[in-house]
N, C-alpha and C positions, 0 to 999 in steps of 0.2 A: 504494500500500500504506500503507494506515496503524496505526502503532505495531502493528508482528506481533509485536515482542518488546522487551524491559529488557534493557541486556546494562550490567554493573557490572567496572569493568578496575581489575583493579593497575597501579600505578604502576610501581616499580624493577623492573625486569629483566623486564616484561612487554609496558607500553609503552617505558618509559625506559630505554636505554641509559646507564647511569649510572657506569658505568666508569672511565671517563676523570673524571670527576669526584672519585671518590674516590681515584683513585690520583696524581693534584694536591694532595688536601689531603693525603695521605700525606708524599707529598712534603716540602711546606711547612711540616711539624709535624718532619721532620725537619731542613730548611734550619735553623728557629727554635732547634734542639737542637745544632746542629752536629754532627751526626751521622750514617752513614752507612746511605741506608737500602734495605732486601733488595731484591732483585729484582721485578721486576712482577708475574711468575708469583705469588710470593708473596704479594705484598700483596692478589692480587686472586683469593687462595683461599679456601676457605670458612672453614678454620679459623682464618684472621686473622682473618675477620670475626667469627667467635665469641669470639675471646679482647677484641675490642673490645666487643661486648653484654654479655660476663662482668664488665668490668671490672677487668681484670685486664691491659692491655694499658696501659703508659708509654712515652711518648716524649720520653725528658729529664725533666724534673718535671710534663709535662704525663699527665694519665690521659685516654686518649683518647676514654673514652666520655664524657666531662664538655666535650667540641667537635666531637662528632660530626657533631650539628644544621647545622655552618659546612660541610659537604658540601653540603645543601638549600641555605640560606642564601647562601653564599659561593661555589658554584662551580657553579649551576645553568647558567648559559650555554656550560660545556665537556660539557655532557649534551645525547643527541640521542636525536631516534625509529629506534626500529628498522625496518628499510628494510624499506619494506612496510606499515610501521604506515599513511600518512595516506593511500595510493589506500584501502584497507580503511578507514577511518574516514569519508572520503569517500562512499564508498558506502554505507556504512551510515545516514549520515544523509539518504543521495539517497531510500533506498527508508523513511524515516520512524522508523527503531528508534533506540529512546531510549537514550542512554549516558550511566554515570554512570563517573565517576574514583575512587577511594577507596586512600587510602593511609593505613596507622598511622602512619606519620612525620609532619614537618613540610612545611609550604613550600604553602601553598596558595596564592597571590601569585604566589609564584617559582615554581610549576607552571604559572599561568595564562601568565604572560611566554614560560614555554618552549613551548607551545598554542600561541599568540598567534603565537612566531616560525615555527612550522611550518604557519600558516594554519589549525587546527584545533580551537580552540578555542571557537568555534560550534560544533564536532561534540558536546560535553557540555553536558546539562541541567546537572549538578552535576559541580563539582570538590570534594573535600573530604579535609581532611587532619586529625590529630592538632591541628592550629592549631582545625578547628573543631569540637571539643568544650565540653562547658557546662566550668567550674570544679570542678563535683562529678566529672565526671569523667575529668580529667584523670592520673590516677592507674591508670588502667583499662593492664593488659597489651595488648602487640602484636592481642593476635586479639582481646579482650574490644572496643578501640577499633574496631577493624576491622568486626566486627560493629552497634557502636552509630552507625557515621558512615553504613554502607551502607544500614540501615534508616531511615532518614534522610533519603537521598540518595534511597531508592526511592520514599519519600512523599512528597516534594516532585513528583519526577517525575509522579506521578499512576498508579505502576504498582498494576496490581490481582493478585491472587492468584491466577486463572482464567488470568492471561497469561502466557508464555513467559518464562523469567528466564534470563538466562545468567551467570555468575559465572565471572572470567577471570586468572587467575595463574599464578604460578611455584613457591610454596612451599606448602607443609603447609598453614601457616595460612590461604590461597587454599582451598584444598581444604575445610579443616573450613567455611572459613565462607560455600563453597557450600552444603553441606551442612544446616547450620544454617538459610542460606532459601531450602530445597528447590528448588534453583535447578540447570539442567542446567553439569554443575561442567566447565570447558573448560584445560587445564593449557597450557603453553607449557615449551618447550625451551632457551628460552631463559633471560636471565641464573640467578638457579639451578634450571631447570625441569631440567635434567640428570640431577639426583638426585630428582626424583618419581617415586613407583612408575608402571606404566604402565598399571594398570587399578585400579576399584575392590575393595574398599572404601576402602583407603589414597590409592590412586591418582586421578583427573578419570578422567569418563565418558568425554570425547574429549581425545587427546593432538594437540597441534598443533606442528609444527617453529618456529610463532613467531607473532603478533600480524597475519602477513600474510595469511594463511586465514582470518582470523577471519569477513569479509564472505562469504565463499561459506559458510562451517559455516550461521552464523544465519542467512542469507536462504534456506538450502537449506532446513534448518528449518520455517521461519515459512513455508513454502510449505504444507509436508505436513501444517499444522494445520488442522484441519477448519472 
């Protein structure tokens, strides 16, 4: 089979189990405070996470969206794939479908390492993160980056407009920016896929329990294309 489809993955909470990662740096940003900090449950609800995007979250004199980055950066190796993720990436690159990685954050390097330790890192044509944007746009929102890195990542790969896209996330912004390159939009359950509606127009066309379906969806797929 060759190239029956593009399929472009979120990083956090779709392939990357990031969890444990950021509830270390939580952690550690209280160690530095001397301070005592909530519970796990807590730290690794959604609304923490917001009150850290908002800016509005300290710890001690630190403001913590101003060290965020030191999660990618700093504590990429207590982050793992979700089980199921690499037989599925495996296959997918057995049967020739081109995969690209795209994340609005940081850590493109420190994405590669963490690939690299789970042997799958030959499974992506492109990895790409917020690190590689031009200068002009670095300034660009969560989903505006997301958008500009994917488009990007698909031209390199050589995909064409005629061909099967799949667009693969956790959150909203997954969704719109399937949406955007009329790509079959595929949600996950995972890290916050919990809270995605379950159909469209809000919702992915196919809701998935996690990243470990993903080989039987798109080869099932790329079969029934004419």
């Amino acid at each position: 089979m060759t190239a029956p489809a593009t399929v472009v993955l979120d990083r956090d909470g779709t392939l990357l189990d990031f969890y444990e990662m950021f509830h270390r740096f939580i952690l550690d940003l209280h160690d530095e405070a001397r301070a005592q900090p909530p519970s796990r449950e807590e730290i690794l609800s959604y609304p923490y996470w917001t009150s850290i995007t908002s800016g509005s979250l300290s710890i001690g004199k630190v403001r913590v969206l101003d060290r965020v980055d030191d999660v990618v950066r700093r504590y990429m190796p207590h982050g793992s794939l979700y089980e199921g993720a690499v037989p599925a990436l495996d296959a997918l690159r057995a049967a020739g479908v081109r995969l690209a990685l795209v994340s609005s954050w940081v850590g493109t390097e420190q994405t590669r390492e963490l690939l690299r330790a789970h042997g799958v890192e030959d499974c992506f044509g492109q990895v790409m993160t917020r690190d590689d944007l031009p200068g002009a746009d670095t300034g660009l929102s969560d989903a505006e980056a997301k958008v500009v890195l994917a488009r990007r990542a698909l031209d390199r790969l050589g995909h064409r407009a005629a061909e099967r896209l799949f667009v693969v996330g956790d959150t909203p912004a997954d969704i719109t920016l399937g949406r955007r390159l009329g790509a079959v939009v595929v949600g996950v359950r995972t890290g916050n896929g919990g809270m995605l509606p379950s159909a469209p127009p809000d919702g992915p066309d196919v809701l998935l329990p996690s990243v470990a379906r993903l080989a039987e969806l798109v080869l099932t797929a790329a079969e029934e294309i004419p």
